[in-house]
Backbone as CSV, one residue per row, in Angstrom:
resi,resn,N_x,N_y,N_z,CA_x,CA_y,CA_z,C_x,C_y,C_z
1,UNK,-44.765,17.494,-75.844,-45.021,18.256,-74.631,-46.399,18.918,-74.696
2,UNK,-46.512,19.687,-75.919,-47.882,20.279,-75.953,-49.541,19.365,-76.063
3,UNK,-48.862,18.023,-76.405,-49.840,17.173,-76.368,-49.950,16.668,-74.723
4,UNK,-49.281,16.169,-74.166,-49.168,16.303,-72.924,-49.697,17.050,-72.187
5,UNK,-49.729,17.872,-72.367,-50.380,19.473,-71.362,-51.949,19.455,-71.442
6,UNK,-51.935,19.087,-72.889,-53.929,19.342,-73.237,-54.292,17.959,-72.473
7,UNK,-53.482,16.753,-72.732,-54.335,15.601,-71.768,-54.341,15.677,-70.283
8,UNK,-53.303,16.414,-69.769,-53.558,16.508,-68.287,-54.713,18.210,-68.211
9,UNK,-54.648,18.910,-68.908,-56.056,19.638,-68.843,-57.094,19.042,-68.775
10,UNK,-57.934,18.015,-70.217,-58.454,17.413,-70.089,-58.751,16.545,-69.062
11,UNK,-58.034,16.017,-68.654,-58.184,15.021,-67.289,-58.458,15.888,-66.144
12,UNK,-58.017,16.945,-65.765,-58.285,17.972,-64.730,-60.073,18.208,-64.811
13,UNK,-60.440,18.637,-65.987,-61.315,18.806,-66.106,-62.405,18.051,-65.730
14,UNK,-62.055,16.846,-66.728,-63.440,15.950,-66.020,-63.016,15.347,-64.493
15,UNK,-62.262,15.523,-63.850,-62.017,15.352,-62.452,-62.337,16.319,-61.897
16,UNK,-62.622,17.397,-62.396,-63.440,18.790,-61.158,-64.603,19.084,-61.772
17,UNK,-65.231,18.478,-62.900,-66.678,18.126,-63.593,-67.094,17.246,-62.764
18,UNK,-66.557,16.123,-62.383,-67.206,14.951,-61.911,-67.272,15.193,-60.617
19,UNK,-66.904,16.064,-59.807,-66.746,16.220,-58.574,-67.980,17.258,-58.097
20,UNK,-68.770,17.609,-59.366,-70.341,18.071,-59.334,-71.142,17.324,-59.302
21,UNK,-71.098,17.052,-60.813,-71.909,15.781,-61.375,-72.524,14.423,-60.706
22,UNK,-71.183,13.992,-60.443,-71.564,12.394,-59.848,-72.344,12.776,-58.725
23,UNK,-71.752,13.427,-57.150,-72.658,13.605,-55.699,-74.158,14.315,-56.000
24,UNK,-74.211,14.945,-57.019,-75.364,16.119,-56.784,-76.358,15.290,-57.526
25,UNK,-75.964,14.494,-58.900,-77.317,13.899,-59.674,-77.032,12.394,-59.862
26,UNK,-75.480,11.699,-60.107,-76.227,10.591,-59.654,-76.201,9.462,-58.671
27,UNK,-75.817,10.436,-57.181,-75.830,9.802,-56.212,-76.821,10.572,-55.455
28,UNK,-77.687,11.183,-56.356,-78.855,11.718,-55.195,-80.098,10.978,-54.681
29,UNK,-79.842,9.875,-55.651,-80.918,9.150,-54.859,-80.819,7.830,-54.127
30,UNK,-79.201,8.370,-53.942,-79.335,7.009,-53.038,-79.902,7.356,-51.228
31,UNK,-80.533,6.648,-50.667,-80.917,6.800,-49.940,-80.125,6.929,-48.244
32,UNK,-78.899,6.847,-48.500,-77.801,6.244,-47.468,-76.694,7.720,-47.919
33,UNK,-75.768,8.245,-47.412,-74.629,9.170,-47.074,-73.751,8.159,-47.841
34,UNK,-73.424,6.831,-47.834,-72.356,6.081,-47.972,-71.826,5.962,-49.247
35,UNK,-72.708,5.930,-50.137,-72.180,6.207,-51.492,-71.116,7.741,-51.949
36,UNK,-71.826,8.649,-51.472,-71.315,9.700,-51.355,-69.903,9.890,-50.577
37,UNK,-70.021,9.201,-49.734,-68.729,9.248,-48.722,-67.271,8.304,-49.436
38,UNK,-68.002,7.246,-49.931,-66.922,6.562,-51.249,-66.778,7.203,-52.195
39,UNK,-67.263,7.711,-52.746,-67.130,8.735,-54.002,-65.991,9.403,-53.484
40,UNK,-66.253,10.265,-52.752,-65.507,11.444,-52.141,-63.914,10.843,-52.037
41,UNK,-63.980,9.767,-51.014,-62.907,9.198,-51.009,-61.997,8.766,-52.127
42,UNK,-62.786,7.731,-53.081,-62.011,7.554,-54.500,-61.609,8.633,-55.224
43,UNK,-62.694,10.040,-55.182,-62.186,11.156,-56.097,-60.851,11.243,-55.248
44,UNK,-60.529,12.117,-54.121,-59.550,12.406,-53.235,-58.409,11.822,-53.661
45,UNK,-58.342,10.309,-53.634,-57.315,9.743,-53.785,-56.565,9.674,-55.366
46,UNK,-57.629,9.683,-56.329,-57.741,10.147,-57.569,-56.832,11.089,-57.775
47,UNK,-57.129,12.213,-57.123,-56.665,13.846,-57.544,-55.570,14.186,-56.638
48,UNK,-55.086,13.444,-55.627,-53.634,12.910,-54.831,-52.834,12.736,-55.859
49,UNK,-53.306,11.616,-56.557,-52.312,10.700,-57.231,-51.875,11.533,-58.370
50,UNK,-52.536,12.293,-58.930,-52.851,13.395,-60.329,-51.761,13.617,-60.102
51,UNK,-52.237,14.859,-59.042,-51.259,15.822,-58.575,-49.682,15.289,-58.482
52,UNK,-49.835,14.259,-57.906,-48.286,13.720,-57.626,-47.595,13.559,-58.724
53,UNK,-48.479,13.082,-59.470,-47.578,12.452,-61.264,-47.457,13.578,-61.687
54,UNK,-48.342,14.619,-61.768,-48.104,16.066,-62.500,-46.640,16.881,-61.985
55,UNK,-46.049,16.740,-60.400,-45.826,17.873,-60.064,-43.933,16.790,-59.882
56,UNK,-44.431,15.371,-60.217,-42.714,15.125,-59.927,-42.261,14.857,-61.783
57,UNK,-42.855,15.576,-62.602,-42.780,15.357,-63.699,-42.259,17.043,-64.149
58,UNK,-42.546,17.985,-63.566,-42.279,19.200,-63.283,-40.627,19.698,-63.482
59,UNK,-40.034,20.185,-64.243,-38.394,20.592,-64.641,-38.907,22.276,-64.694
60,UNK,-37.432,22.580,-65.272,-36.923,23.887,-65.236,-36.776,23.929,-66.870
């Protein structure tokens, strides 16, 4: 269980790290919105799916 907990920390983490990282430095030079707008989307759906596995995994 306690190993469990630190990998979904870990994973939290670089999923709200990367949600700086990637749009601000290395999609800044793309010249187009569209990269950015996929990003966004894949993170989103990413951190949907997290959430879902995290929270029906959830007991008393």
């Amino acid at each position: 269980m306690e190993s469990q907990l630190k990998g979904w920390v870990i994973w939290f983490l670089i999923l709200v790290l990367s949600a700086f990282i990637v749009p601000f430095y290395f999609l800044s030079n793309v010249p187009k919105v569209y990269g950015a707008f996929l990003y966004w989307g894949v993170f989103a759906i990413v951190a949907i799916i997290s959430v879902g596995v995290i929270t029906s995994k959830w007991r008393d």
